[in-house]
KEMITI-258998 format. One record per residue (C-alpha): x negated, y, z negated; residue in one letter; residue number from 1. Coordinates in nm, 3 decimals, m for minus. Each point is the difference from the previous one (the first is absolute). Example, Ala and Ser with C-alpha at 12.3 -4.5 7.8 and 13.67 -1.06 7.14 Angstrom:
% KEMITI-258998
<<m1.230, m0.450, m0.780>, "A", 1>
<<m0.137, 0.344, 0.066>, "S", 2>
//
This chain:
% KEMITI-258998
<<m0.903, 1.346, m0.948>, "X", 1>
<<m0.269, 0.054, 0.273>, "X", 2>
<<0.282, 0.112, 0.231>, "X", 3>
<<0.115, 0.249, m0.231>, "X", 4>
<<m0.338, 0.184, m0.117>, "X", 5>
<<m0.083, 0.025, 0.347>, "X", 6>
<<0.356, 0.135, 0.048>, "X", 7>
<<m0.054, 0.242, m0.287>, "X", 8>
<<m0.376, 0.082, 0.158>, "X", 9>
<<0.170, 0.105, 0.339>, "X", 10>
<<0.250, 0.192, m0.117>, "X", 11>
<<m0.222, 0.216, m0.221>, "X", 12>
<<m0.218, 0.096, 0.292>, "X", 13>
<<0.254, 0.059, 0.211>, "X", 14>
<<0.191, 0.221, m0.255>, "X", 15>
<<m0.342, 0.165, m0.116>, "X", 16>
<<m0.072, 0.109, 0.423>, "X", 17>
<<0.333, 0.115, 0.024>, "X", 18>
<<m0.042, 0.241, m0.310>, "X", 19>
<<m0.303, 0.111, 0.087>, "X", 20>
<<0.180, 0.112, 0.348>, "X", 21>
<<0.254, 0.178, m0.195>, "X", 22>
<<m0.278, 0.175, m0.192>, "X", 23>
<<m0.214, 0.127, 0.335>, "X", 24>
<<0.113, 0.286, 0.264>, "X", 25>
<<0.174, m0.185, 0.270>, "X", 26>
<<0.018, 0.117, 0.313>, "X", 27>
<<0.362, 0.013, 0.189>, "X", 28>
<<0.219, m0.319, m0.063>, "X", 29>
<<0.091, m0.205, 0.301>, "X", 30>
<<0.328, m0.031, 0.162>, "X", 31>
<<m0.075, m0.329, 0.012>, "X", 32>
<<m0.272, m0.268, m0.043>, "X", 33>
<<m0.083, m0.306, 0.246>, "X", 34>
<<m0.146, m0.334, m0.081>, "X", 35>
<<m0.234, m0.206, 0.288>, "X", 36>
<<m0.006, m0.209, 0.102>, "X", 37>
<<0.399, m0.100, 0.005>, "X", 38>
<<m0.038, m0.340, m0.087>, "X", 39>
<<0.318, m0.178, m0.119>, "X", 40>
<<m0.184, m0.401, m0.112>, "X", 41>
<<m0.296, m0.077, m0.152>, "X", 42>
<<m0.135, m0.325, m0.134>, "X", 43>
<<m0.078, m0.049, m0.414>, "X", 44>
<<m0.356, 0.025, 0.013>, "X", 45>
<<m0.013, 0.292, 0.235>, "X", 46>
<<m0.184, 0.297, 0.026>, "X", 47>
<<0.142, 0.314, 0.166>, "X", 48>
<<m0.202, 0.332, 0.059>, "X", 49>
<<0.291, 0.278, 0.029>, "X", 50>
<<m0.018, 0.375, 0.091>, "X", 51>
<<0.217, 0.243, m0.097>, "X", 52>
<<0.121, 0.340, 0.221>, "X", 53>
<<0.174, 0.304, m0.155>, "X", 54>
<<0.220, 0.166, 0.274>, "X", 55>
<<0.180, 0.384, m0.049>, "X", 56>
<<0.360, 0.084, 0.055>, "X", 57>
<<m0.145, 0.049, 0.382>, "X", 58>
<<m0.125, m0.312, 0.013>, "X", 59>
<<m0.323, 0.081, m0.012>, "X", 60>
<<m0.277, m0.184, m0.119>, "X", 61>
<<m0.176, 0.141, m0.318>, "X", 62>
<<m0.356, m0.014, m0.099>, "X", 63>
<<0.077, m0.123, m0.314>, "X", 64>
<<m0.139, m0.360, m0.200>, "X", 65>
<<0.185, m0.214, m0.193>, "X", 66>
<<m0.083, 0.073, m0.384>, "X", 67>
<<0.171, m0.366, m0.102>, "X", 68>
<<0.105, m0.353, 0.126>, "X", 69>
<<0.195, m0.260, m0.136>, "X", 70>
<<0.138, m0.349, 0.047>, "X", 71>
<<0.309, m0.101, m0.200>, "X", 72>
<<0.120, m0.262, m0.155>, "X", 73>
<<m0.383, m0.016, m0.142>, "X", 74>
<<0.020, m0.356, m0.048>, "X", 75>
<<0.082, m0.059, 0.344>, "X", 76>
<<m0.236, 0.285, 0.172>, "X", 77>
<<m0.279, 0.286, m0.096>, "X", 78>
<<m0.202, 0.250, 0.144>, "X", 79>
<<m0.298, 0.218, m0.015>, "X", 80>
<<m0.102, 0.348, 0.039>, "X", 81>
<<m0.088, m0.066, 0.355>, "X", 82>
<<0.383, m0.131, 0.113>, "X", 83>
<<m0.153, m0.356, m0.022>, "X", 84>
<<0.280, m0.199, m0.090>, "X", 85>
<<m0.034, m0.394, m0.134>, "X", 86>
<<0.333, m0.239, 0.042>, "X", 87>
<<m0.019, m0.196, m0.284>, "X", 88>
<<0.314, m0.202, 0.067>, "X", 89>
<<0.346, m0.068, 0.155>, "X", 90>
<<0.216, 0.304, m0.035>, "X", 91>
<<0.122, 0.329, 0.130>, "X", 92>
<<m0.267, 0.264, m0.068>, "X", 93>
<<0.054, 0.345, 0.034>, "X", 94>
<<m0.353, 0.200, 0.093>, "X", 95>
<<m0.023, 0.369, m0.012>, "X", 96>
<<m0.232, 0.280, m0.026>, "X", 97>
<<0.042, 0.393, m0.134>, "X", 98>
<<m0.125, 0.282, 0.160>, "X", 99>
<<0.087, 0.372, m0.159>, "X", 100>
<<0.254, m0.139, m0.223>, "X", 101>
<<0.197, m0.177, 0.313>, "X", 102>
<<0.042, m0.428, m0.020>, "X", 103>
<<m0.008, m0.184, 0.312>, "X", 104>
<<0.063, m0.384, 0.016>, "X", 105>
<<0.090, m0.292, 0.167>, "X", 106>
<<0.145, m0.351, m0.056>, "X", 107>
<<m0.232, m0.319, 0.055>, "X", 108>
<<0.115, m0.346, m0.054>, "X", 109>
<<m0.258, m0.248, m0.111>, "X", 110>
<<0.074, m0.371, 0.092>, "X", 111>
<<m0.223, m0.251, m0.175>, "X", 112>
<<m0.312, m0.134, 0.216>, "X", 113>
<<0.092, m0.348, 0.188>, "X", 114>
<<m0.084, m0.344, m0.147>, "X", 115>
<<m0.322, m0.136, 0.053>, "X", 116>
<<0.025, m0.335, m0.197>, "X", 117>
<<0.234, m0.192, m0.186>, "X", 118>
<<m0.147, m0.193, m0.318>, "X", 119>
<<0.192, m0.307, m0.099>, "X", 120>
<<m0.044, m0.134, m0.375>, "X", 121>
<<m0.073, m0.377, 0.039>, "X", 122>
<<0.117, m0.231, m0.253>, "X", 123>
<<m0.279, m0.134, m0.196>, "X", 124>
<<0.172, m0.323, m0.006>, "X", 125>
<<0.177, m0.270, 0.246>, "X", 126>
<<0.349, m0.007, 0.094>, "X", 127>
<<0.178, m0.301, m0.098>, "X", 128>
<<0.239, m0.137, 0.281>, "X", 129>
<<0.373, 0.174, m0.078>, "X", 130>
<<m0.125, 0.268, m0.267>, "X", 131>
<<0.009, 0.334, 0.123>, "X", 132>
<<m0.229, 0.329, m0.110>, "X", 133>
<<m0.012, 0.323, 0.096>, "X", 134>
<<m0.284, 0.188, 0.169>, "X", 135>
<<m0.083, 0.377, m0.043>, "X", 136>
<<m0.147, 0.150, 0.307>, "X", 137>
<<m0.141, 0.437, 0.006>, "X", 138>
<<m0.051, 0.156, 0.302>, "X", 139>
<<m0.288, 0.210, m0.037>, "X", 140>
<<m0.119, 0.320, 0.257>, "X", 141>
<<m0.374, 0.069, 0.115>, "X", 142>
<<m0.062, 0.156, m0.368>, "X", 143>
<<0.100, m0.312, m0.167>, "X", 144>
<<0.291, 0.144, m0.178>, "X", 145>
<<0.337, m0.162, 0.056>, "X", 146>
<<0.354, 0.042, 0.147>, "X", 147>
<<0.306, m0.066, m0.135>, "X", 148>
<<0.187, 0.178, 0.220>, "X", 149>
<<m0.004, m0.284, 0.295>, "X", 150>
<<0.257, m0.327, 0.002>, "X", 151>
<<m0.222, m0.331, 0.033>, "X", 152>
<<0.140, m0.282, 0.242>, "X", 153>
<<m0.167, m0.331, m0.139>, "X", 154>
<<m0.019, m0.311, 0.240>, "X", 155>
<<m0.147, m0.339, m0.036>, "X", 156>
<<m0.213, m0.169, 0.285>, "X", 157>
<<0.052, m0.359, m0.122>, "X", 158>
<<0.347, m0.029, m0.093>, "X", 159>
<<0.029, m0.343, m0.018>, "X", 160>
<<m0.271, 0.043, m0.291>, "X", 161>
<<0.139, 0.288, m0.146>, "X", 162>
<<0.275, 0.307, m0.009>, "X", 163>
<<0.027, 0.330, m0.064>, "X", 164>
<<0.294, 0.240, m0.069>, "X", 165>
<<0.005, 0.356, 0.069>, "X", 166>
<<m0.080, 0.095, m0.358>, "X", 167>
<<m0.347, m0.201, 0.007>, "X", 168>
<<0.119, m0.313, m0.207>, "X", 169>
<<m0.149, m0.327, 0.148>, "X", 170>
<<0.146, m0.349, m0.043>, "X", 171>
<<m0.226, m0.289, 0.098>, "X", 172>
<<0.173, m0.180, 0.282>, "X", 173>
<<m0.314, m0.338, m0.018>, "X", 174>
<<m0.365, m0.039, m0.084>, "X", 175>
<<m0.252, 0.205, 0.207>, "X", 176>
<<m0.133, 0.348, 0.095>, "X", 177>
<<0.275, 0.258, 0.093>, "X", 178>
<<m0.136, 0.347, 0.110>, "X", 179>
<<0.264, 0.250, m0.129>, "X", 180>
<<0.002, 0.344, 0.170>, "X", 181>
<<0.142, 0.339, m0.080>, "X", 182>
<<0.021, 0.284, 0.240>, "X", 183>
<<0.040, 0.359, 0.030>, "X", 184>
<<m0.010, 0.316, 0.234>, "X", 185>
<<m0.165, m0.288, 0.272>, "X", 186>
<<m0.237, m0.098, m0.275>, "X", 187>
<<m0.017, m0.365, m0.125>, "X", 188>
<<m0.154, m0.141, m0.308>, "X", 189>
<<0.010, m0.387, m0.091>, "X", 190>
<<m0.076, m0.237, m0.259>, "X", 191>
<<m0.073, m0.387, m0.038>, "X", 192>
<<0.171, m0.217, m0.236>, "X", 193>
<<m0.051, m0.294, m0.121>, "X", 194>
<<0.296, m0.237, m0.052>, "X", 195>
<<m0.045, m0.324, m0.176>, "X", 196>
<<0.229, m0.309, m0.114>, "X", 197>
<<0.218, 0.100, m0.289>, "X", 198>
<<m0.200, m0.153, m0.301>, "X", 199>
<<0.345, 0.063, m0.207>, "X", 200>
<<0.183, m0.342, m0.043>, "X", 201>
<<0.245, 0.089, m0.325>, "X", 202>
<<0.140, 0.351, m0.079>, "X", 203>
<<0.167, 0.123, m0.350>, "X", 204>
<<0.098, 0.342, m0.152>, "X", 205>
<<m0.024, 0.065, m0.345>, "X", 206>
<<0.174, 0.086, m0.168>, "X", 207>
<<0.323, m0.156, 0.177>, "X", 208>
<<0.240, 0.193, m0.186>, "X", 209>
<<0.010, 0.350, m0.240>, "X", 210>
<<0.221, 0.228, m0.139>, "X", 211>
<<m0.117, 0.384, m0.008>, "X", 212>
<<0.160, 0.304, m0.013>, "X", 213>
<<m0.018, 0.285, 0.273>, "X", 214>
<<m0.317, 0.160, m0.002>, "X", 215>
<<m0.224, m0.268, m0.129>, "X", 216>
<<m0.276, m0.187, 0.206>, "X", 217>
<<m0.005, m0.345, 0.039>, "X", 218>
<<m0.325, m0.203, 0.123>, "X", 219>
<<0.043, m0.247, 0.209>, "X", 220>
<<m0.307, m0.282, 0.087>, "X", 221>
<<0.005, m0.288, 0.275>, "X", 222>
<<m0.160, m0.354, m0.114>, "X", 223>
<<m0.163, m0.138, 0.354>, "X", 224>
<<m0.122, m0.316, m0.032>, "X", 225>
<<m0.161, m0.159, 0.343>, "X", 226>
<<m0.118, m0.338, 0.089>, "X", 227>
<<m0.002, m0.261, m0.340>, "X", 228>
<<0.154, 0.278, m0.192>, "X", 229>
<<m0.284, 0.221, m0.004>, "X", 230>
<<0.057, 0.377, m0.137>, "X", 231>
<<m0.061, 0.218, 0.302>, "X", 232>
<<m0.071, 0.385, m0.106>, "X", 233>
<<0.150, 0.338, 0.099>, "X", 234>
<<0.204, m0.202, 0.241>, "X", 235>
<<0.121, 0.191, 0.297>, "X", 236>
<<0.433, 0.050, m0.025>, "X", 237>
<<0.235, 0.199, 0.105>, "X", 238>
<<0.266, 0.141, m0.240>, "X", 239>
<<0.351, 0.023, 0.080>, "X", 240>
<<0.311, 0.168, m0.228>, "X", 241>
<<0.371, m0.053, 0.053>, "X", 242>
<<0.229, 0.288, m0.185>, "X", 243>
<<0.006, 0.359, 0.049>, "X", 244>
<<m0.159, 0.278, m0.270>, "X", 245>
<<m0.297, m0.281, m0.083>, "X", 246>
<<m0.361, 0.033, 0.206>, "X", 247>
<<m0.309, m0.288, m0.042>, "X", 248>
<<m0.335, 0.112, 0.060>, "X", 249>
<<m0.276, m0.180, 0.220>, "X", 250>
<<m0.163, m0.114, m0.364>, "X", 251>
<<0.352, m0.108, m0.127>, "X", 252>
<<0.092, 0.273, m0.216>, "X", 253>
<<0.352, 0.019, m0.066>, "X", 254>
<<0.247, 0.268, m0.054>, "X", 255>
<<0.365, 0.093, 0.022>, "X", 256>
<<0.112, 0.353, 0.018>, "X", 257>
<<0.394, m0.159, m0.046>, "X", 258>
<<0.175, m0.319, m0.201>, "X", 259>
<<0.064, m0.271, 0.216>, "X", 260>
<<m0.099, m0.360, 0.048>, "X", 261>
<<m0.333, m0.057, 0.218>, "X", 262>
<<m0.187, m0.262, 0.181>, "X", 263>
<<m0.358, 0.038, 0.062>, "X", 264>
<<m0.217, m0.268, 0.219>, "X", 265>
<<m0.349, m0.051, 0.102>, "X", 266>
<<m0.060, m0.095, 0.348>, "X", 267>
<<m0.306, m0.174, 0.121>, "X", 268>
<<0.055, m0.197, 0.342>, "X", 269>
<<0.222, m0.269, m0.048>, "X", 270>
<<0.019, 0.035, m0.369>, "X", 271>
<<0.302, 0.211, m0.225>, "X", 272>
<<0.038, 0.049, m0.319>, "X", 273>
<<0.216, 0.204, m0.169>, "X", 274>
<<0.106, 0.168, m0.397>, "X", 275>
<<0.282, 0.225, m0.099>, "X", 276>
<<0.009, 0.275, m0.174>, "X", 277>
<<0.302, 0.143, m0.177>, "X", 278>
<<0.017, 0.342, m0.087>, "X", 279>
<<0.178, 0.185, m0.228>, "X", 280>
<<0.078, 0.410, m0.062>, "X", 281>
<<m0.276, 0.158, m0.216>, "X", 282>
<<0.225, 0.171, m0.285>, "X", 283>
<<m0.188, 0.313, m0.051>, "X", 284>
<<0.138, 0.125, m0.305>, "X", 285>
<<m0.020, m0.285, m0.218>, "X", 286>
<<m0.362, m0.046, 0.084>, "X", 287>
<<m0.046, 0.366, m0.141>, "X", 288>
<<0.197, m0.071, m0.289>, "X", 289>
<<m0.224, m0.300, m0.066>, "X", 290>
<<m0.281, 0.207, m0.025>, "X", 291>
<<0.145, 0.269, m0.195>, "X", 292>
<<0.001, 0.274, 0.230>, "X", 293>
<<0.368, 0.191, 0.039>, "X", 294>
<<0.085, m0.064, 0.383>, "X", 295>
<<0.116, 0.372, 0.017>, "X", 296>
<<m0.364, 0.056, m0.077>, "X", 297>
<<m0.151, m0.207, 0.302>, "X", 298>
<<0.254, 0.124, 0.251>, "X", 299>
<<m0.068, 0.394, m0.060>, "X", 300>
<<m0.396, m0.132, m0.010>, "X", 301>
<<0.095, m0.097, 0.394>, "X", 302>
<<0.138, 0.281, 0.106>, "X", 303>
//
């Protein structure tokens, strides 16, 4: 919203200068109109002072001012009365000035300011030994705002305590500290983790089998018990589906986009379980007759 009142803000005073040039006496109208300096990059959070020449059909210089300038796109790039121009963000930006009723511009592409840190989320909780998690990293620049743009590489400097894949899940290898790192554009953050003895000694699913239709949601729990059966809370698993047209969230929500059989298990370590889950087509227009609506009704509703 802030983007786009500032967009409508811009536009209005560059419309309003350029109408008010229209109304004055002008003197003679350029042949053409050059921008300095001819930059062709410029970083987001740049500042640019530009001048603008008017030149006749001679090539002569004119003695003649600029009566607008403008950055566009205005959410990437603006500028002032004075040709100072501000580079918001990444982007091709096209700055220009008027002079007598002539435009003169040129082309600037903004590339986003380099990394200057790279903030890894730490799990407020250990690892158990052969659960994996995954860990969100941002690089941020020297403003503080982030970077999606760049591809992370993720490492770990005690293996034999802990891995890493390249999309930031880690899977505790054996108890101990593992520094995990993640690096970009020759920048490196890194994180400690703590990974302890799985407390998980027994592993169940409920429920271990249902019958749905497509479309509906299915909640799945794990029962952890650890050492002399003790309930162990928000254990840590992994969930695993077999069956195409079916996904499983990391919370164990359930549901199936297709009929089909499925199996669903709960990983943690050493220890499986599994449920199935049998699915069955959704018939559509019965359900509508049910509830006393026509189906023609609901289908024209859709389109």
């Amino acid at each position: 919203m802030r983007r786009f009142l500032f967009f409508v803000v811009v536009m209005t005073l560059f419309l309003s200068s350029m109408n008010a040039q229209d109304n004055k006496p002008t003197g003679p109208k350029p042949d053409r109109v050059q921008i300095t300096p001819r930059v062709t990059e410029a970083l987001a959070g740049q500042q640019m002072t530009f001048s603008a020449v008017g030149y006749d059909e001679a090539g002569n210089q004119m003695d003649a001012k600029p009566s607008a300038w403008f950055a566009t796109p205005f959410d990437i790039a603006y500028a002032d009365e004075q040709g100072v121009v501000t580079f918001v963000q990444a982007g091709e930006v096209r700055v220009g000035a008027l002079i007598n009723g002539k435009q003169g511009f040129l082309m600037v592409t903004v590339k986003p300011q380099a990394v200057t840190r790279i903030d890894i989320e730490v799990p407020s909780t250990p690892v158990p030994v052969g659960t994996s998690i995954p860990l969100a990293a941002v690089t941020r620049m020297s403003n503080g705002d982030p970077r999606t743009d760049l591809q992370l590489t993720w490492s770990s400097m005690n293996p034999s305590i802990a891995i890493v894949d390249e999309s930031g899940f880690v899977t505790g290898v054996a108890p101990g500290t593992a520094t995990i790192q993640a690096a970009a554009e020759n920048l490196k953050g890194t994180a400690r983790l703590e990974i302890i003895r799985n407390p998980i000694r027994s592993l169940a699913v409920e429920p271990k089998t249902v019958k749905v239709r497509t479309g509906d949601v299915v909640h799945f729990k794990v029962i952890a018990k650890g050492d002399r059966d003790a309930p162990i809370p928000s254990p840590a698993v992994r969930w695993a589906i077999t069956g195409k047209g079916a996904t499983i969230e990391s919370d164990g929500v359930f549901v199936a986009e297709r009929p089909g059989s499925f199996s669903i298990t709960a990983i943690s370590g050493d220890h499986v379980s599994a449920a199935t889950v049998t699915v069955t087509p959704r018939d559509v227009v019965r359900e509508l007759q049910v509830v006393g609506r026509p189906p023609q009704e609901e289908f024209q509703a859709g389109e």
